[in-house]
N, C-alpha and C positions, 0 to 999 in steps of 0.2 A: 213320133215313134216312141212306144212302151220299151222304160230300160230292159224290163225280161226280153223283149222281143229284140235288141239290140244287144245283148250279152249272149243268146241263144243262136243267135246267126252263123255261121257257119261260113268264112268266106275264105279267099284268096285274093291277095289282091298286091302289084308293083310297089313297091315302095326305095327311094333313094336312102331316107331315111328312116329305117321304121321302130315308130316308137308309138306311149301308148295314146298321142293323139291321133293315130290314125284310126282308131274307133271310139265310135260313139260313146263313151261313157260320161253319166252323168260327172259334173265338178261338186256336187253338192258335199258341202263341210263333212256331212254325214256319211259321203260314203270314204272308203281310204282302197287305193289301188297299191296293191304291193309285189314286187318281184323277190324272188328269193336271194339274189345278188343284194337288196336295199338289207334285207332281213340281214344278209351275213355284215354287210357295212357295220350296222348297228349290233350286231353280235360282237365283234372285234374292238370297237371302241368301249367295247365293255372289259378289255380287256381278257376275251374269252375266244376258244377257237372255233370256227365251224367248219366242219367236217360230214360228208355225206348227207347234205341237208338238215344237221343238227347244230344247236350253240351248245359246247362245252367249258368244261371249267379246266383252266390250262394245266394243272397235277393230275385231270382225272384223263386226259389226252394231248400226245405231245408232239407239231408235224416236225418229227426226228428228219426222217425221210421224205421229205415234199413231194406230191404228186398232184395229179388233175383234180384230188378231191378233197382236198385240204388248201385250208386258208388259217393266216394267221395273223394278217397284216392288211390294209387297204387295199393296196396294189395288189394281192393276192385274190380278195374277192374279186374283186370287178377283172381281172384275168384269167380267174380259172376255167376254163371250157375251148372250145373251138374259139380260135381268133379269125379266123376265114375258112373260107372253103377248103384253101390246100391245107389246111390242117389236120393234125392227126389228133384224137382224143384220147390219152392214158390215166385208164382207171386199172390199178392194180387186181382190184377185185374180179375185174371184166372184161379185162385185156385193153385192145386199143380199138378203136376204131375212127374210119375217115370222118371229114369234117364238111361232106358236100352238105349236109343236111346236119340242122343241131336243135334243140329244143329247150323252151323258155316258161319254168310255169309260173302263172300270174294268177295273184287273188286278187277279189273284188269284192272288200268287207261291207257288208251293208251292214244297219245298225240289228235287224233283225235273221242275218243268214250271210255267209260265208260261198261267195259263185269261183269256181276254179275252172282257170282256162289252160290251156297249153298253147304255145306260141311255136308253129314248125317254121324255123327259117331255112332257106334254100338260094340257090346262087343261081337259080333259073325256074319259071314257070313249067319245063320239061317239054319246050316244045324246040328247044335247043341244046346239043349237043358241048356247045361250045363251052368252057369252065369259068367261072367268072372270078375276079379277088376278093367278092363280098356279098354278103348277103341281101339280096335285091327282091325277095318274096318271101312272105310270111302267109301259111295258114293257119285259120283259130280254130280247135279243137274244145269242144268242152269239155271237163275233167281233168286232173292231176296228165301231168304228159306219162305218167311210166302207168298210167289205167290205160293211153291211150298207145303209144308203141313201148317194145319192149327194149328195143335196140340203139337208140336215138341217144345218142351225146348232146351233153352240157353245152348250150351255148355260152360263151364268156360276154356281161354287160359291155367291156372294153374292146373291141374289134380293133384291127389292126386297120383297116380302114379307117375306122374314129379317129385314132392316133394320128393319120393323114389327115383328116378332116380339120381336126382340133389346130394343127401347125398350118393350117392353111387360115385358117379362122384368127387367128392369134397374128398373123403377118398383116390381115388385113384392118386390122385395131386404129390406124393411123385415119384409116376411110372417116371415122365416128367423130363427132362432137361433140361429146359428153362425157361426164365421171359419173357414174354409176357401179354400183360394188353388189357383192351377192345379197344382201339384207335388201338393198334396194329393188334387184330385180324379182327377188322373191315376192315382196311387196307387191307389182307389177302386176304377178304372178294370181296372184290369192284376191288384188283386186278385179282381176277381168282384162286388164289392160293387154295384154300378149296377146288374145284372141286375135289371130291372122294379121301377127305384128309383122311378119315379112313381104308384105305387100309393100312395105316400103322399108329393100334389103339392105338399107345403110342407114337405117333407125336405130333409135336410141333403143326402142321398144324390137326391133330384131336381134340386133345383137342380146339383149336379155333373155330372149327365148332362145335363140343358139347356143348363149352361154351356161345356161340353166339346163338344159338336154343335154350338155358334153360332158356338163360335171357329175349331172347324175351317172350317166354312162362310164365314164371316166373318172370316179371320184376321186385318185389319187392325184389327178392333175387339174384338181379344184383351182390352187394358188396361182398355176401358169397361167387358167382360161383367164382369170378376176385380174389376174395382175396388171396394172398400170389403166383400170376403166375408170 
């Protein structure tokens, strides 16, 4: 399958976890997949705030008043937005809104052109009523999400699910037989080695892909995933 034709797809599809290995994108060195959450990560450790999808310089903007659209800390990126469905989304600017539905935009820098997807998450496929605690469907849209709806709240990288997930994950550390730290799994990572490392779920090489997906998600509770591996 051509990357174009695998970035241009159009799909919906169940996910427990969803993250960006549930699509086809190339690994190649050359391309770099980035969400706007990683962007403010690296905005902040610059000692700088982001705010409204921009990196500021902390005298020329300052979160006086914290809201859903200001970050100025770790924990603040990767929390700012919808944490589940029952959540409410408070943007000053736009008032609030519910949190059944929230949106996620993702670049995909190639070395020759820049591809923008929008990520719609949802707590059901809509072929049920019933409300769920977490985001369990994701559609891909192509372009920037605010080309694609107008009204669509900030998903938060951190879900409040995750945070469940991560303390279930972290309990079960005793399962494992090995020290392995984040450099290492990274390592792992970049060589190939985590491709469908969970086929065997109390590997050295699963837990590194677990742990490496929490922390991205969760970056402020990098220290607790890594701790004691």
């Amino acid at each position: 399958k051509k990357e174009k034709n695998t970035l241009s797809d159009l799909k919906k599809f169940p996910s427990k976890h969803p993250t960006r290995q549930n699509i086809s994108i190339s690994t190649s060195n050359k391309i770099r997949v980035a969400t706007n959450k990683q962007i403010c990560v690296q905005c902040v450790k610059q000692g700088k705030i982001w705010s409204n999808n921009r990196c500021m310089e902390p005298h020329d903007y300052e979160c006086i008043n914290l809201d859903d659209s200001c970050a100025a800390t770790l924990e603040q990126c990767v929390t700012v937005g919808c944490r589940s469905p029952e959540d409410v989304f408070n943007n000053p600017k736009n008032g609030s809104y519910e949190c059944s539905k929230c949106c996620e935009n993702v670049s995909v820098h190639y070395p020759e052109r820049t591809d923008h997807m929008c990520f719609i998450k949802s707590d059901s496929d809509g072929s049920t009523i019933k409300p769920a605690t977490h985001y369990s469907y994701t559609t891909i849209k192509k372009g920037k999400c605010e080309e694609n709806l107008l009204h669509c709240p900030e998903c938060a990288s951190c879900t409040l699910y995750n945070e469940e997930q991560i303390l279930e994950f972290v309990a079960e550390r005793h399962k494992i037989e090995c020290s392995v730290d984040y450099e290492i799994c990274l390592g792992m990572e970049i060589d190939g080695k985590l491709l469908d490392a969970c086929i065997a779920p109390f590997s050295c090489a699963c837990y590194c892909s677990r742990a490496l997906d929490y922390s991205e998600k969760c970056t402020h509770l990098k220290k607790q995933i890594f701790q004691g591996m």
